[in-house]
N, C-alpha and C positions, 0 to 999 in steps of 0.2 A: 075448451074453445076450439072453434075451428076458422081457420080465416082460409084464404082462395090465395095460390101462387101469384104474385104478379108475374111471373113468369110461363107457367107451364098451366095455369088455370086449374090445377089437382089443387082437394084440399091438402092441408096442412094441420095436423092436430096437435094440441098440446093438450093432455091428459089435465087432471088433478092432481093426480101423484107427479108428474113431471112437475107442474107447476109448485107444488110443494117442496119437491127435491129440488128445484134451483131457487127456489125463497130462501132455502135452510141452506143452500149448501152440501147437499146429500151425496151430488153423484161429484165419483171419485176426482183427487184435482181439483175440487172447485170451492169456490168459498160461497157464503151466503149473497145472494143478487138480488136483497127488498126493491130492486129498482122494478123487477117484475110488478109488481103488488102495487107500487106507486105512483110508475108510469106505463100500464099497461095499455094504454093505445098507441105511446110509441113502441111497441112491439107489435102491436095488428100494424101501424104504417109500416112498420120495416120488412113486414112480410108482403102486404097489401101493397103498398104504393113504396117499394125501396130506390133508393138513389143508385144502390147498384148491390150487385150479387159477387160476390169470390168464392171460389173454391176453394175450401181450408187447405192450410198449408200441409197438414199431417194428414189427412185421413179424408182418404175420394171419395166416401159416400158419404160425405156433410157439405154443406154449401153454408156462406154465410150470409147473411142480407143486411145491407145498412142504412137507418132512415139517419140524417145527416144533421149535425147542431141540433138534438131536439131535445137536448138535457135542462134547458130552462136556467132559471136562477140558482138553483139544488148541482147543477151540474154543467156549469159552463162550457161550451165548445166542445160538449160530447155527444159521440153519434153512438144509436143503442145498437147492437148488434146481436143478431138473432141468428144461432147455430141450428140449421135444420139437419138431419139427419133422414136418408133415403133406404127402404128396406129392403134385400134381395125382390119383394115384392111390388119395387116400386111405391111404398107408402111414404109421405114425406111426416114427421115429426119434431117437434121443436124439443130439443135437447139442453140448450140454455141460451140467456139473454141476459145484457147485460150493458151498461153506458162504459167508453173508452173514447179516450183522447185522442188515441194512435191506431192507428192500420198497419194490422202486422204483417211483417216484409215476409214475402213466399207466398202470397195467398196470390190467385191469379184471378183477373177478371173474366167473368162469363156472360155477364149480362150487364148495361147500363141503360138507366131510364132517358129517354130521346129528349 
């Protein structure tokens, strides 16, 4: 898939194989996140149209994006967060996504929707 920064107007790709490896669980640290699979247009909103952007707390070349309470009935008061990843070349990539209750402390804001 490829969705548009709401920010910096670059695409944004998430492969097949990414998309697989954060269904399963695959890339390292990480457990399986069927929320991809199931609510996958709150991951185009969160990229597309996000409530605001952080900068991960660990590692400068990811950003995070958050579409806000879009978790429905399945996932009450949670916002999906979508970890992009930027490449020496400037390519942005979706590395995982996932619904969470809490905003983890250290991430610093870069961008909010007006």
């Amino acid at each position: 898939a490829i969705f548009e920064d709401a920010r910096s107007k670059k695409k944004v790709i998430l492969t097949v194989e990414d998309y697989e490896l954060i269904k399963g669980g695959g890339f390292p640290h990480s457990r399986a996140h069927l929320e991809i699979e199931t609510h996958f247009d709150c991951v185009k909103r969160a990229i597309e149209n996000p409530d605001f952007i952080k900068q991960d707390k660990d590692y400068s070349d990811r950003a995070c994006y958050y579409a806000c309470f879009v978790g429905g009935r399945v996932h009450p008061n949670h916002h999906m967060k979508v970890v992009v990843k930027r490449s020496i070349f400037g390519n942005l990539r979706v590395i995982n996504a996932y619904f969470t209750d809490e905003l983890k402390n250290g991430e610093k804001l870069i961008w909010e929707k007006q």
